[in-house]
C-alpha positions in Angstrom: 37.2 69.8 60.9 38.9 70.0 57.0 38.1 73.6 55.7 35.6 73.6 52.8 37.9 74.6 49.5 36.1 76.8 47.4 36.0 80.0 46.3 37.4 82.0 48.2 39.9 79.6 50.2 41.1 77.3 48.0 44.2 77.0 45.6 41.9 78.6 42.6 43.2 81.0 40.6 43.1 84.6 41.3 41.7 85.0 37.7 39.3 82.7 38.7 37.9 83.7 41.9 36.1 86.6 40.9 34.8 84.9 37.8 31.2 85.4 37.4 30.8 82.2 35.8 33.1 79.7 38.4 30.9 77.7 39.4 27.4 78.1 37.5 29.6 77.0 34.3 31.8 74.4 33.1 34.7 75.9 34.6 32.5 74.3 38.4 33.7 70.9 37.4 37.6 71.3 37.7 39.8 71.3 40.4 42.1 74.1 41.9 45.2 72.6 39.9 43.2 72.0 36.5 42.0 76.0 36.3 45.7 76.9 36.8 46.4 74.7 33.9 43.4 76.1 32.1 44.0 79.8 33.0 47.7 79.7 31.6 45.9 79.5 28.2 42.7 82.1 28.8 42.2 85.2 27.5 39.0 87.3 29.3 37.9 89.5 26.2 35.0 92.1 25.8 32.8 92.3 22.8 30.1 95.0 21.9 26.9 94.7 20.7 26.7 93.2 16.6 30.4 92.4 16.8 30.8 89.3 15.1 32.4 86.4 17.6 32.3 83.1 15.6 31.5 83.3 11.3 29.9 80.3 10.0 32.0 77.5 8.7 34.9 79.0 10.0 37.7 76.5 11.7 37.5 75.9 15.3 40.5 77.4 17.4 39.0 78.8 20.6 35.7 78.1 22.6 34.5 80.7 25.5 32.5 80.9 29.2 29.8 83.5 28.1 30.4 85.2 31.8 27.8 88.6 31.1 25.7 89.6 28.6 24.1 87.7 25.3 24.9 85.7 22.4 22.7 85.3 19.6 23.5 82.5 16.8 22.6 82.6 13.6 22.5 80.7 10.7 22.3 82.3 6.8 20.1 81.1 4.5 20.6 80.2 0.5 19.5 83.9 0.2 21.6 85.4 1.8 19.4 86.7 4.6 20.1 86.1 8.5 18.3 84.1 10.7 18.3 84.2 14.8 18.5 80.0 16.1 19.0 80.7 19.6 20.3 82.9 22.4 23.0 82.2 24.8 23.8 83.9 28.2 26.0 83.8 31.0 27.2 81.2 32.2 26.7 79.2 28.8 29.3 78.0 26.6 30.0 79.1 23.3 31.2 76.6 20.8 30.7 72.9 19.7 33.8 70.3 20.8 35.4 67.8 18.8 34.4 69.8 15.0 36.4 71.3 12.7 34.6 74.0 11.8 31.5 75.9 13.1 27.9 75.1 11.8 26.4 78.3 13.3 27.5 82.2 13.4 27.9 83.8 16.9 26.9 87.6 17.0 27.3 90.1 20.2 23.3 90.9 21.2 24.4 92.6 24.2 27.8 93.9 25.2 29.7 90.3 26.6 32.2 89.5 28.7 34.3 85.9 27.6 36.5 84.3 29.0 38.3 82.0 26.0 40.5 79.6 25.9 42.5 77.0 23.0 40.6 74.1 21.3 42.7 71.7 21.8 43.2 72.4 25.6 39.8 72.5 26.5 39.4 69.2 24.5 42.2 67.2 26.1 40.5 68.0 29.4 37.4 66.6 28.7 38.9 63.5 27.8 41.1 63.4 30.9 38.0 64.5 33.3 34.7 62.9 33.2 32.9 65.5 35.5 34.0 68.1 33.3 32.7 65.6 30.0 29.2 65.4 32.0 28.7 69.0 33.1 29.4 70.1 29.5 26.7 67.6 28.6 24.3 68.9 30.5 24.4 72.4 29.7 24.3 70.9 26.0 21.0 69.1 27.2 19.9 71.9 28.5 20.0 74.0 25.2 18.5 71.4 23.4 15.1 71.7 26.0 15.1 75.1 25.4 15.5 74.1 21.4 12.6 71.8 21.9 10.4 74.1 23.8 11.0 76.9 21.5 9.2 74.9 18.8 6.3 74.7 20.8 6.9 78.7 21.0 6.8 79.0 17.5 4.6 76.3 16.2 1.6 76.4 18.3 1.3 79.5 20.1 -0.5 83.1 19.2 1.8 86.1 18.5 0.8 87.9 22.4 1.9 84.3 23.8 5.4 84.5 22.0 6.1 87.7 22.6 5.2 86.9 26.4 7.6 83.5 26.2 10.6 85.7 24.6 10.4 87.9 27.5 10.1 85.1 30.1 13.4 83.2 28.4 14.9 86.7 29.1 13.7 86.9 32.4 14.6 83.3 33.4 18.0 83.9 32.1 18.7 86.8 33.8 17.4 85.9 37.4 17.3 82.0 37.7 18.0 81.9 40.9 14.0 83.4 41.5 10.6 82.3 39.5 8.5 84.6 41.5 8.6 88.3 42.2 10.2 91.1 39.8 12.8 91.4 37.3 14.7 94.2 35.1 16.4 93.9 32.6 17.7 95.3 28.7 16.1 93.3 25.6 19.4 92.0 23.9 17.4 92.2 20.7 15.8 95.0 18.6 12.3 94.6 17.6 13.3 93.9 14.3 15.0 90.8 15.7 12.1 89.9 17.8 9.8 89.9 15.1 12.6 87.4 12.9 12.9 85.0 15.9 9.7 85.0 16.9 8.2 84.8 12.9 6.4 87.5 13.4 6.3 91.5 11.5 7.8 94.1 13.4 4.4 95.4 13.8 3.0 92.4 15.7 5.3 92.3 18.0 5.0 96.5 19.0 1.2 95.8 19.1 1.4 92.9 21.7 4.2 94.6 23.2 1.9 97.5 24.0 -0.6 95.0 24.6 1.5 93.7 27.7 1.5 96.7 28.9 -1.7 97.8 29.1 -2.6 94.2 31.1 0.0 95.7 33.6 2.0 93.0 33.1 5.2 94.4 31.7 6.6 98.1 32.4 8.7 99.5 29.1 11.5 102.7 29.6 12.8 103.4 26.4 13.0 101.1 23.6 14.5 98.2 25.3 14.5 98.5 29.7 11.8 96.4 30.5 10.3 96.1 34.0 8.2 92.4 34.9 6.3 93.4 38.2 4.9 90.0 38.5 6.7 87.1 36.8 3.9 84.7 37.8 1.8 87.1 35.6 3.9 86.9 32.7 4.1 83.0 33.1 0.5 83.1 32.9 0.6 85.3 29.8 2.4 82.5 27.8 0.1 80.3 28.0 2.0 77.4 29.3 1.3 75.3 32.8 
């Protein structure tokens, strides 16, 4: 019988092996001699919370494996002010290929854990390795569902119901392996943020925040531990089938 390579057996990496993000990320789609030639140019980094990762229209250098934590991207407006576009977690990746400069800001929403690596590396790979190509482009795919669903979030549904789907995109991200049961976990945003990605005033969102509580269907410790006792009941609470 030929001995499965993975993990814990194969020629990865010792950098790699304990890597949170192996094989949920990009990072799955290369082989034990590609990671040695991609870890020979990575850096593993931690960021805290509001610490700026990527400015917008900056030049491209380096692109990064979210491996904990969350990203929020922002983009600024004519007046100056900020707006929240989108939230990456582990094991997402941060950064657009083949452009010059970034279209988007990157912020720290929670304290992160990234493993980066050179622009140029990273894109000679994808050209030499179409699994690598195809599993980027799925996890691009899959921001741009989220994108498109998020729409429908804002769009079409009442303020309880977006404040319910905010906390469900949390909860999905944090746990994906399980749709049913409970989840904990730290809001990566203030309320303040909430409220601007969610279009909503900071008072809305407290009110259907306590609102959620009272129905039993979220627990709140603090300002931002939140408790989901029943994420079938806060699917529900969305308003989506």
């Amino acid at each position: 019988m030929t001995e499965r390579k993975d993990i814990h057996n194969s020629d990865v990496p010792i950098v790699c092996r304990a890597c949170e993000a192996r094989h949920k990320g990009i990072c799955g789609a290369l082989s034990g001699d590609e990671l040695l030639r991609l870890s020979k140019h990575t850096v593993k980094r931690t960021a805290a919370r509001k610490q700026e990762l990527i400015h917008e229209e900056d030049e491209v250098h380096t692109y990064s494996n979210i491996l904990s934590g969350a990203v929020k991207l922002t983009k600024l407006m004519p007046d100056g002010r900020q707006q929240i576009v989108g939230l990456q977690f582990a094991p997402d990746f941060l950064g657009r290929p083949f452009v010059s400069e970034s279209s988007f800001g990157a912020e720290v929403a929670a304290d992160v854990k990234l493993c980066s690596f050179p622009k140029d590396v990273l894109e000679t790979m994808l050209v030499e390795n179409p699994e690598l190509e195809n599993r980027l482009l799925r996890q691009v795919l899959k921001e741009l569902d989220e994108a498109r669903q998020w729409m429908l979030v804002l769009g079409r549904m009442t303020a309880k119901e977006k404040v319910a789907s905010f906390l469900s995109l949390i909860a999905n991200h944090i746990d994906p392996e399980h749709d049913d049961g409970s989840v904990t976990f730290e809001l990566p945003l203030s309320r303040a943020e909430i409220a601007d990605y969610l279009g909503l005033t900071i008072e809305t969102v407290s009110r259907q925040f306590t609102a959620l509580r009272k129905d039993g269907i979220i627990e709140i410790e603090g300002n931002r531990h939140i408790v989901v006792p029943d994420r079938e009941a806060l699917k529900d609470a969305t308003g989506s089938t």
